[in-house]
MDTraj code that builds the backbone (N, CA, C; nanometers):
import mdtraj as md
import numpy as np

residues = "UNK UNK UNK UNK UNK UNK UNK UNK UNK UNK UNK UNK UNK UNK UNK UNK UNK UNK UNK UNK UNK UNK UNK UNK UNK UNK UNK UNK UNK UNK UNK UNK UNK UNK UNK UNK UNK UNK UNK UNK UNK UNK UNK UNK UNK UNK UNK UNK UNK UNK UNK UNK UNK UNK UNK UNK UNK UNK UNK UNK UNK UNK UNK UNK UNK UNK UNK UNK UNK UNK UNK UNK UNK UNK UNK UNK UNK UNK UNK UNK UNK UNK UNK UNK UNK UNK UNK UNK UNK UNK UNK UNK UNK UNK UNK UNK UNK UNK UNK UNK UNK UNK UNK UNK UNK UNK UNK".split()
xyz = np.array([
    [9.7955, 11.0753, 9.0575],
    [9.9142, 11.0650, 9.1409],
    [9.8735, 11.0388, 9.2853],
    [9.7460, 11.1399, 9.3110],
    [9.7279, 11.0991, 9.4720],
    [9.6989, 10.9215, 9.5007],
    [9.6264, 10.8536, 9.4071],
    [9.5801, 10.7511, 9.4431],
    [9.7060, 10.6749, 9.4479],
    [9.7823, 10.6950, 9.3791],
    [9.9212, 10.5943, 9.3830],
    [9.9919, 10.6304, 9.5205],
    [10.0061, 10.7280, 9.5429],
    [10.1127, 10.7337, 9.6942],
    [10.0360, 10.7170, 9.8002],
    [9.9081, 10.7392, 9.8019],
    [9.8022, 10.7064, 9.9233],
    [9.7716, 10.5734, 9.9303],
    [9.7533, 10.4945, 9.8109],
    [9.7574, 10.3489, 9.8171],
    [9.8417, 10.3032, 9.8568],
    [9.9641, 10.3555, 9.8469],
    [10.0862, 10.2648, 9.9219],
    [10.0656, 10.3140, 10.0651],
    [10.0553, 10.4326, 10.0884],
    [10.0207, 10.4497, 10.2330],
    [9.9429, 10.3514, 10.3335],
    [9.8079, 10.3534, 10.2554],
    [9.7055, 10.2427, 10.3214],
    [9.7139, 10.1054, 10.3077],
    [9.8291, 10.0599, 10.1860],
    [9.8257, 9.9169, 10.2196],
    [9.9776, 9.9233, 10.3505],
    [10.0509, 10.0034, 10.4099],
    [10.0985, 10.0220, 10.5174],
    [10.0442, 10.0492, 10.6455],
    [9.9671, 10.1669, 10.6198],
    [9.8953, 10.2264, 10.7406],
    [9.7763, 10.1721, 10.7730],
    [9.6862, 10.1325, 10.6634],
    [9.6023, 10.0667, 10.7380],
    [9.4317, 10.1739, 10.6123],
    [9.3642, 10.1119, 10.5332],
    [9.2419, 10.1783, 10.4703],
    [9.1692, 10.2986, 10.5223],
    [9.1080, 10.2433, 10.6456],
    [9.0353, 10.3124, 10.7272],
    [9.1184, 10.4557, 10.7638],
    [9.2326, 10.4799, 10.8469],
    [9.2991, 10.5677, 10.8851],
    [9.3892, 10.6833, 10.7519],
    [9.3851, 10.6172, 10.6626],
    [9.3946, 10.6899, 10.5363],
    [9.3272, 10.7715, 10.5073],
    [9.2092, 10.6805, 10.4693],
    [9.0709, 10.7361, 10.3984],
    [9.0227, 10.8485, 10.5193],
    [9.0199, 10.8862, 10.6002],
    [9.0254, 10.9688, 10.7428],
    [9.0732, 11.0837, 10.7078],
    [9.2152, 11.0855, 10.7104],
    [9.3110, 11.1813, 10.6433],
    [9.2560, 11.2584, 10.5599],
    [9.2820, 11.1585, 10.4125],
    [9.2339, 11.1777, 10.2872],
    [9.0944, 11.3419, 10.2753],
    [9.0056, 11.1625, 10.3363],
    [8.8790, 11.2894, 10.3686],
    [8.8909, 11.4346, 10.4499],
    [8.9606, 11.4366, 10.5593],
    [8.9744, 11.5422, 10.6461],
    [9.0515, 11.6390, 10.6142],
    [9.1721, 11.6654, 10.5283],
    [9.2578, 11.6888, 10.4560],
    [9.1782, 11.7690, 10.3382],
    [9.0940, 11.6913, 10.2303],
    [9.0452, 11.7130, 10.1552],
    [8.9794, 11.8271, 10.2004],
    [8.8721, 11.8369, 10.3224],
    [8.7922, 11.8905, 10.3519],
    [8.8292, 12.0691, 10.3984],
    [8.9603, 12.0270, 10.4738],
    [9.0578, 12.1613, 10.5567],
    [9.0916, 12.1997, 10.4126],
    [9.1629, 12.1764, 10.2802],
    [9.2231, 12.2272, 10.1927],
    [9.1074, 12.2813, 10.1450],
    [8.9774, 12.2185, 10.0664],
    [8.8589, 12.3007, 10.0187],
    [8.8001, 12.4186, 10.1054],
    [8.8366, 12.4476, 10.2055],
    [8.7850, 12.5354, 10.3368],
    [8.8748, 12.6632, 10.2902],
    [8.9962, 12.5918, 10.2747],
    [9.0997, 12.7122, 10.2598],
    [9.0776, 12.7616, 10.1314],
    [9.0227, 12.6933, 10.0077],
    [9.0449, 12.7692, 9.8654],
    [8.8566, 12.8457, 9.9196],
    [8.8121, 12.8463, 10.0157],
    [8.7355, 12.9470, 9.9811],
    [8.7456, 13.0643, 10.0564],
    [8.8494, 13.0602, 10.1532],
    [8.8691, 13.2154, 10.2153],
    [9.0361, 13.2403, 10.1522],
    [9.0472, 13.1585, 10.0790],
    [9.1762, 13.2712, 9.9679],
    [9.1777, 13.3736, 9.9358],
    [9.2842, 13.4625, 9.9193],
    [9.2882, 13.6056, 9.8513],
    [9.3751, 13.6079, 9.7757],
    [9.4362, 13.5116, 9.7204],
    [9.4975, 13.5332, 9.5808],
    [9.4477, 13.4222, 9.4997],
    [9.4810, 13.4188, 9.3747],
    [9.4877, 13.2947, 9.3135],
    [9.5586, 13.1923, 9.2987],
    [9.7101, 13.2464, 9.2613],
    [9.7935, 13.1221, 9.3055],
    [9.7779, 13.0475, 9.4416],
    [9.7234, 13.0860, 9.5198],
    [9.7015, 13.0268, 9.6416],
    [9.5582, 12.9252, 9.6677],
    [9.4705, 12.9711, 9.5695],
    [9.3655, 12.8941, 9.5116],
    [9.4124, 12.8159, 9.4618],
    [9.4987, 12.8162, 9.3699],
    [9.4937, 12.6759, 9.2675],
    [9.6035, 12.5820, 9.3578],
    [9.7137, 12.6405, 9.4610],
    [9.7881, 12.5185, 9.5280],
    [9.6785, 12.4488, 9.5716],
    [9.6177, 12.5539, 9.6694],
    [9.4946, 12.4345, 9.7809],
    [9.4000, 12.3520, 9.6700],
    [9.3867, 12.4128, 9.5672],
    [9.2712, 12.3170, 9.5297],
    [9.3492, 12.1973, 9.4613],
    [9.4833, 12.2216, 9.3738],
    [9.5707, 12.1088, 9.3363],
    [9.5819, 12.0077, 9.4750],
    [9.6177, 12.0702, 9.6102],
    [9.6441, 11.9204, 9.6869],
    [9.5195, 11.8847, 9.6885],
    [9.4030, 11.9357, 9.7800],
    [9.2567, 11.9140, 9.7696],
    [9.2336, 11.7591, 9.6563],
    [9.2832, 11.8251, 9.4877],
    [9.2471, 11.6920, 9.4077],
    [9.3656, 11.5559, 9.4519],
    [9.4495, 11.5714, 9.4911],
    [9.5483, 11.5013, 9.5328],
    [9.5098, 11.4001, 9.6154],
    [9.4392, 11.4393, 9.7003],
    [9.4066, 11.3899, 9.8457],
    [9.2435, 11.3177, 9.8204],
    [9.1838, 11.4169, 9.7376],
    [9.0234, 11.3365, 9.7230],
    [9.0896, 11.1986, 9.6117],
    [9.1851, 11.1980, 9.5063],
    [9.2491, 11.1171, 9.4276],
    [9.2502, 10.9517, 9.5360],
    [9.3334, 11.0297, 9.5659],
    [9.3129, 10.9069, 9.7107],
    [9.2594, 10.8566, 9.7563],
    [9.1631, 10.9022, 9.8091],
    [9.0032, 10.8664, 9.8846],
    [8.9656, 10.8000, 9.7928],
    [8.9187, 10.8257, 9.6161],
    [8.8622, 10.7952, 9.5667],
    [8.9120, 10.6255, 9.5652],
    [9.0200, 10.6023, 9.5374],
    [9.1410, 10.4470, 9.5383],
    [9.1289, 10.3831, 9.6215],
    [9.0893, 10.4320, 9.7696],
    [9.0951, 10.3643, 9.8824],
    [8.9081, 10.2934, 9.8768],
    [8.8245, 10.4267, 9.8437],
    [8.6797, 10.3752, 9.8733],
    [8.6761, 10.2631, 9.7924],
    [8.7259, 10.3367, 9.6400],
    [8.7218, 10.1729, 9.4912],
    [8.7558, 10.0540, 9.5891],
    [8.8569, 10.0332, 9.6420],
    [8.9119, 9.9001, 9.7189],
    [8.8350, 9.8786, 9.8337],
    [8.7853, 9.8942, 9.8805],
    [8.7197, 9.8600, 9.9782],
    [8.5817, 9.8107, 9.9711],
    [8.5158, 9.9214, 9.8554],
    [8.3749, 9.8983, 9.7761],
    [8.4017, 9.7252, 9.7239],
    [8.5073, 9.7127, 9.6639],
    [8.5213, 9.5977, 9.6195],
    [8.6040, 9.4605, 9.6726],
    [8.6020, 9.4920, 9.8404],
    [8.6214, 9.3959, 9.9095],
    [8.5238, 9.3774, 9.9449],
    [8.4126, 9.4682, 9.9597],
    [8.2740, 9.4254, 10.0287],
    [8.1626, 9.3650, 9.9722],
    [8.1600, 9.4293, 9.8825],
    [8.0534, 9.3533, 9.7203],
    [8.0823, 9.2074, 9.6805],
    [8.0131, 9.1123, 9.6911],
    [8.0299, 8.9400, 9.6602],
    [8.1027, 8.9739, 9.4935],
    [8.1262, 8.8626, 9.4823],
    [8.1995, 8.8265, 9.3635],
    [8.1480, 8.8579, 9.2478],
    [7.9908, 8.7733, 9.2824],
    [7.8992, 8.7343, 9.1995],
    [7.8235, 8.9018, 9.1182],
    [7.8191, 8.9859, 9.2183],
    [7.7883, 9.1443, 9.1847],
    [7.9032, 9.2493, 9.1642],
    [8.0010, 9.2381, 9.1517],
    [8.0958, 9.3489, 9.2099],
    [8.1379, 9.3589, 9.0296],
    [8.1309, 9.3511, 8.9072],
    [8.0763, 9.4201, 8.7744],
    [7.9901, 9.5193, 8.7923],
    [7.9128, 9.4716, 8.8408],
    [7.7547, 9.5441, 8.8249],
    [7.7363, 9.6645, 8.9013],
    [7.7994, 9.6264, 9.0660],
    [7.8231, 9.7626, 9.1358],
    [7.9596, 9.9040, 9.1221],
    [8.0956, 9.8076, 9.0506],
    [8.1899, 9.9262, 9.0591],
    [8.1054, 10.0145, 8.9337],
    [8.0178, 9.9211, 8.8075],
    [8.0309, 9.9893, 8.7094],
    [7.9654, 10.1388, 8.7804],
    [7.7858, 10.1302, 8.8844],
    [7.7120, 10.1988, 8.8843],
    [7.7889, 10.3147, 9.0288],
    [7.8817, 10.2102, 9.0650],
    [7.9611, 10.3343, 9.1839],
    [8.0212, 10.4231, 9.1091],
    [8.1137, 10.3735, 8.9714],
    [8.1820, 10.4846, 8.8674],
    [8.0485, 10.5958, 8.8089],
    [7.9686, 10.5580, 8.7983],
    [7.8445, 10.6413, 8.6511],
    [7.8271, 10.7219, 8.7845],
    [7.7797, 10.6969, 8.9064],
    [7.7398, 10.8017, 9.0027],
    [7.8094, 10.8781, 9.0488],
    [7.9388, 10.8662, 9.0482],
    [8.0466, 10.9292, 9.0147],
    [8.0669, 11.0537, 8.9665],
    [8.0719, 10.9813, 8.8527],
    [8.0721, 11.0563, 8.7415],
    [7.9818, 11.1617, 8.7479],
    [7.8358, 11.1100, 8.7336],
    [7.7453, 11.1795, 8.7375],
    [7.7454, 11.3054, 8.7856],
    [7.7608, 11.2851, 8.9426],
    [7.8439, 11.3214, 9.0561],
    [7.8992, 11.4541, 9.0071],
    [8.0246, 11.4455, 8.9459],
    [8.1173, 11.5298, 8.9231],
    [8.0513, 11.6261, 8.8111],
    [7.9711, 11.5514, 8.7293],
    [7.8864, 11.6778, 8.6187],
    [7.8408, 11.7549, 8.6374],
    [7.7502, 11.6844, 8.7415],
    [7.6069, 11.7934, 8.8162],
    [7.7004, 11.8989, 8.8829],
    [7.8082, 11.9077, 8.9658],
    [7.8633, 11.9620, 9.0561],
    [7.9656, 12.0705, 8.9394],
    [8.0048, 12.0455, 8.8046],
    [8.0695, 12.1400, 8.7064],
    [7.8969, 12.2134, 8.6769],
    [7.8302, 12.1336, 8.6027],
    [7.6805, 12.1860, 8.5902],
    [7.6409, 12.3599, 8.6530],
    [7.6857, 12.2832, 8.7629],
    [7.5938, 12.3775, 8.9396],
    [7.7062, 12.4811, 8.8761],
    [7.8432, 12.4693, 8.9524],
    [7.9555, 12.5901, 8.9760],
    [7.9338, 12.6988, 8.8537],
    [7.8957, 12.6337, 8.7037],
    [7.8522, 12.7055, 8.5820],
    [7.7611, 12.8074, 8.6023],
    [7.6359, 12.7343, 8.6131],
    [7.5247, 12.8053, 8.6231],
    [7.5260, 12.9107, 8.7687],
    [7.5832, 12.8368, 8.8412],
    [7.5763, 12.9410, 8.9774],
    [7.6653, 13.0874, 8.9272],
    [7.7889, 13.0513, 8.8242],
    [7.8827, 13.1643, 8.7969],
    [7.8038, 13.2797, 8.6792],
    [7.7031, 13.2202, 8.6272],
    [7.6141, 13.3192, 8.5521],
    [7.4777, 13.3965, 8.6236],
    [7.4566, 13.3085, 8.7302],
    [7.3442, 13.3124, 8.7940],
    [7.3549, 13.5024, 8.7621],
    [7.3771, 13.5979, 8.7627],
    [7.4130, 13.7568, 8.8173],
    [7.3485, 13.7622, 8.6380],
    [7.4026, 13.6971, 8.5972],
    [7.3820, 13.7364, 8.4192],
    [7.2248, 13.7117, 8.3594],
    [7.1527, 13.5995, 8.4282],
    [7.0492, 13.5888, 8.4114],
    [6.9403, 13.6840, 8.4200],
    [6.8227, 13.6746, 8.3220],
    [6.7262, 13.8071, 8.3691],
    [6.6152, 13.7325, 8.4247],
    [6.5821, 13.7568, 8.5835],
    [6.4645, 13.7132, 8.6252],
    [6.3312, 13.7982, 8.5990],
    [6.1911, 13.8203, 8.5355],
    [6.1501, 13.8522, 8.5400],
    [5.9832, 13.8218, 8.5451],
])
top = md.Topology()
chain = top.add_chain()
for i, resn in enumerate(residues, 1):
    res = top.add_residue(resn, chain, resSeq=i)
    for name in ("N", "CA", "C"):
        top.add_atom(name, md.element.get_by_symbol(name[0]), res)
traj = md.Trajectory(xyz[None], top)
C-alpha cells in the first residue's frame, strides 16, 4: 500500500523529496518502536514504519531503473531485488538469534 500512495506522491512532488520523507519518517517511526511501552503502540509505529520504507523501496526501484542503461537494467533490478532480499533474511536471521542469544550456553 505504501508504495502505491507514495508513488503518486513523487510522481507529483518530485522522487528525491519523497524518498527524504520516506527515509526520515521511516527512521523517526523505528526510533519510536524502540522506546515503546506498550505493544499496541509497537505494532502502530512499526505498521507505518513498513508503510513508509514500502515507499522508499518504489521510489529507489524507479530511479535504480532510470539510471541503469537499457542494455543492463535485467541484470541489475534482478541483483538489487536478491540483495534485498538477502537483506531482509540476514536481518530476520540476526533479530532470531539475537532473541535466543540469553538461551544459549556459552562455555
Amino acid at each position: 500500500i505504501g508504495s502505491q500512495i507514495v508513488g503518486i506522491a513523487a510522481d507529483k512532488l518530485g522522487r528525491k523529496p519523497c524518498l527524504q520523507v520516506c527515509l526520515g519518517l521511516t527512521l523517526a517511526l523505528d526510533v519510536g518502536c524502540s522506546f515503546s511501552k506498550s505493544f499496541y503502540v509497537f505494532i502502530i509505529l512499526r505498521a507505518s514504519s513498513a508503510f513508509f520504507l514500502g515507499g522508499a523501496f518504489g521510489i529507489v526501484l524507479t530511479i535504480w531503473t532510470e539510471i541503469v542503461p537499457k542494455t543492463k537494467r535485467f541484470k541489475s533490478l534482478f541483483y538489487f531485488a536478491l540483495f534485498w532480499t538477502t537483506g531482509t533474511a540476514i536481518a530476520v536471521l540476526d533479530a532470531w538469534f539475537m532473541d535466543r542469544h540469553d538461551r544459549l550456553n556459552y562455555q
